[in-house]
N, C-alpha and C positions, 0 to 999 in steps of 0.2 A: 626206310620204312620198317616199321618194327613187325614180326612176325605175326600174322595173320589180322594186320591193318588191312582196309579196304583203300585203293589206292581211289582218290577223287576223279572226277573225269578232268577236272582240268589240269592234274596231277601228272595223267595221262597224259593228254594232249603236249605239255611243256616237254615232258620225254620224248615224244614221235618229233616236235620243232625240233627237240636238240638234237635228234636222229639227220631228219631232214637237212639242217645246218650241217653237218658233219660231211655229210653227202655231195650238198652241193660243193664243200670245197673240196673235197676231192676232185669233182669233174671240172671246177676248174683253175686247180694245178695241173690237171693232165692234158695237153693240148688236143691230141687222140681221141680220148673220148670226148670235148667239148664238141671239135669238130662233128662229130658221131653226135650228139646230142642236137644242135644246132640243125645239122639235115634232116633228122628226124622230127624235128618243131617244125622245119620249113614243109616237109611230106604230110604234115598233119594239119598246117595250118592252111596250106593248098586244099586237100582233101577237106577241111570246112567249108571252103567259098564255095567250092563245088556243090558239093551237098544246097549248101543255101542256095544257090543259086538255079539248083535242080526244082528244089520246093518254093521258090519265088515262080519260076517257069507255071510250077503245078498249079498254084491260086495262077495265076493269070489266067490260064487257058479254064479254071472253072468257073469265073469270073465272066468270060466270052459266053458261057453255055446259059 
């Protein structure tokens, strides 16, 4: 990009993917951190159901009222 170009947003964007791409193979050629990634997705995707299922609980019981 030549000197005081405005860079485009999707110009942007293709930078942060190629960020992102880069990233992810690093995590996974590292068996360590995949692992570490993986329990952290499983800790988060637990912690969604819950939640939903908290706020499913909460319409039902306003529902009754």
């Amino acid at each position: 990009m030549a000197k005081g170009e405005v860079m485009k947003e999707t110009d942007w964007e293709v930078e942060e993917d190629l960020r992102a791409v880069a990233r992810a193979d690093a995590v996974r050629s590292d068996p360590d951190r995949m692992k570490k990634v993986k329990a952290l997705a499983k800790t988060k995707l637990d912690e969604s159901k819950r939640k939903k299922e908290e706020a499913q609980k909460m319409i039902e019981l306003g529902q009754e009222a």
